[in-house]
C-alpha beads as a LAMMPS data file, in Angstrom:
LAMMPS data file: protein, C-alpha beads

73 atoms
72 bonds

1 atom types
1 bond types

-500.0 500.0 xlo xhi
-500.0 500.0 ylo yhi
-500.0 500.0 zlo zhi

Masses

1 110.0

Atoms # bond

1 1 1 4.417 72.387 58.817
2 1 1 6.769 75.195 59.156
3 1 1 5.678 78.572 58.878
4 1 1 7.057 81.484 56.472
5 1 1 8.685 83.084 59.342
6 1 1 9.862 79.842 60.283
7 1 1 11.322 79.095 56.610
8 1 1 12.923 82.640 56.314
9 1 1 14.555 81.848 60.231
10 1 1 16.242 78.812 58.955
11 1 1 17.547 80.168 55.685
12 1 1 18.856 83.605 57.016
13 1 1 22.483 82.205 57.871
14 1 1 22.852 80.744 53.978
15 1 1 22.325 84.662 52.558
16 1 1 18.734 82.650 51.177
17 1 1 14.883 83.652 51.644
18 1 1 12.103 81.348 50.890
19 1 1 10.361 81.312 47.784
20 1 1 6.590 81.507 47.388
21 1 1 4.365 79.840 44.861
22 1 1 1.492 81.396 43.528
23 1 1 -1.305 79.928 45.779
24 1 1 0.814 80.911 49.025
25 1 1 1.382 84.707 47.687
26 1 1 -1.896 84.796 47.536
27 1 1 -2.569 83.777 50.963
28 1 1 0.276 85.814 52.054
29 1 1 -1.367 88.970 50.804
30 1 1 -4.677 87.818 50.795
31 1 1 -5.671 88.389 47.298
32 1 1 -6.628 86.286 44.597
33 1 1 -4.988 84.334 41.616
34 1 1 -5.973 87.084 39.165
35 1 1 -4.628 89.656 41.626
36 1 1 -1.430 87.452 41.456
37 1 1 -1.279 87.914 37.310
38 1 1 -2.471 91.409 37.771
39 1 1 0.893 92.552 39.505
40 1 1 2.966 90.021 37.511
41 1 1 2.093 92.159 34.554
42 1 1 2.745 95.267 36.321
43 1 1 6.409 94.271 36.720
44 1 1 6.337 92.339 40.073
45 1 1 9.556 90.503 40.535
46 1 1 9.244 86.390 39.588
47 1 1 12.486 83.956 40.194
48 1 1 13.488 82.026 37.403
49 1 1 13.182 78.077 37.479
50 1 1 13.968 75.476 35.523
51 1 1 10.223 74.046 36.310
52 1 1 6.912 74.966 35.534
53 1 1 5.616 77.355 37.172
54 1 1 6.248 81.033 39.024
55 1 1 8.120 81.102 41.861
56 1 1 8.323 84.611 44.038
57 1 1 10.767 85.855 46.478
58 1 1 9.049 87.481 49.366
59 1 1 11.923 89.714 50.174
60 1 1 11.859 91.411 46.617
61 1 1 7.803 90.970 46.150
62 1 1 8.068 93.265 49.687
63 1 1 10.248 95.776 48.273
64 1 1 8.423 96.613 44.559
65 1 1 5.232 96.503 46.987
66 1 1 6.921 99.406 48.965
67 1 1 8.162 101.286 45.419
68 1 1 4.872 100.852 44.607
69 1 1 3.065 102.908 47.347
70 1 1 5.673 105.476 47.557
71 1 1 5.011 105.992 43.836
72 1 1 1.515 106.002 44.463
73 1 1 2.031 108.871 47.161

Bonds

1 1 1 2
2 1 2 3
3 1 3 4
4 1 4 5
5 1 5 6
6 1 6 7
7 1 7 8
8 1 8 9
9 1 9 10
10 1 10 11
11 1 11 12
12 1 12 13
13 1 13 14
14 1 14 15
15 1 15 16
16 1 16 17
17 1 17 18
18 1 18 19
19 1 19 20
20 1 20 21
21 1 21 22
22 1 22 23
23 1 23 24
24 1 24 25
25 1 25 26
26 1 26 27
27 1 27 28
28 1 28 29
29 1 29 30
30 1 30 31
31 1 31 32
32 1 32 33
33 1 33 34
34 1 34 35
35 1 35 36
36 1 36 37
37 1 37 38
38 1 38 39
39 1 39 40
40 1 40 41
41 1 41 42
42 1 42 43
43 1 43 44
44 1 44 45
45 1 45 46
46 1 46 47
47 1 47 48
48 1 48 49
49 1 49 50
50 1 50 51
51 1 51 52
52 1 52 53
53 1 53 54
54 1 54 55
55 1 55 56
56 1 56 57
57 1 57 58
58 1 58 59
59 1 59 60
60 1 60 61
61 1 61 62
62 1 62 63
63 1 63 64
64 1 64 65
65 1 65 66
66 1 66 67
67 1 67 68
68 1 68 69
69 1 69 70
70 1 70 71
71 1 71 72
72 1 72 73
């Protein structure tokens, strides 16, 4: 099985970056699911789809994380 990094490799010459599903944010950041809807509430950035389900793009999920803590500071 391929790893994020390995994902995010692959995808880099198409302008894409993977996106996550819940369960593997999670993982990512090592929180849990109510974590997950904790930030989604707080304006975390979700990609639309035309299936059920939330679908997050590591790349922006990074970058409110960042706003985040600098707001924070």
């Amino acid at each position: 099985m391929a790893t994020l990094a390995d994902r995010a490799e692959t995808l880099r010459p198409t302008g894409l970056t993977p996106l996550l599903t819940t369960a593997q944010l999670q993982a990512l950041y090592g929180v849990s699911n109510w974590t997950v809807n904790q930030w989604v509430q707080q304006g975390c950035p979700l990609e639309p789809t035309t299936f059920r389900g939330r679908r997050f793009n590591v790349d922006a999920v990074r970058a409110w994380m960042a706003d985040r803590e600098l707001a924070a500071a």
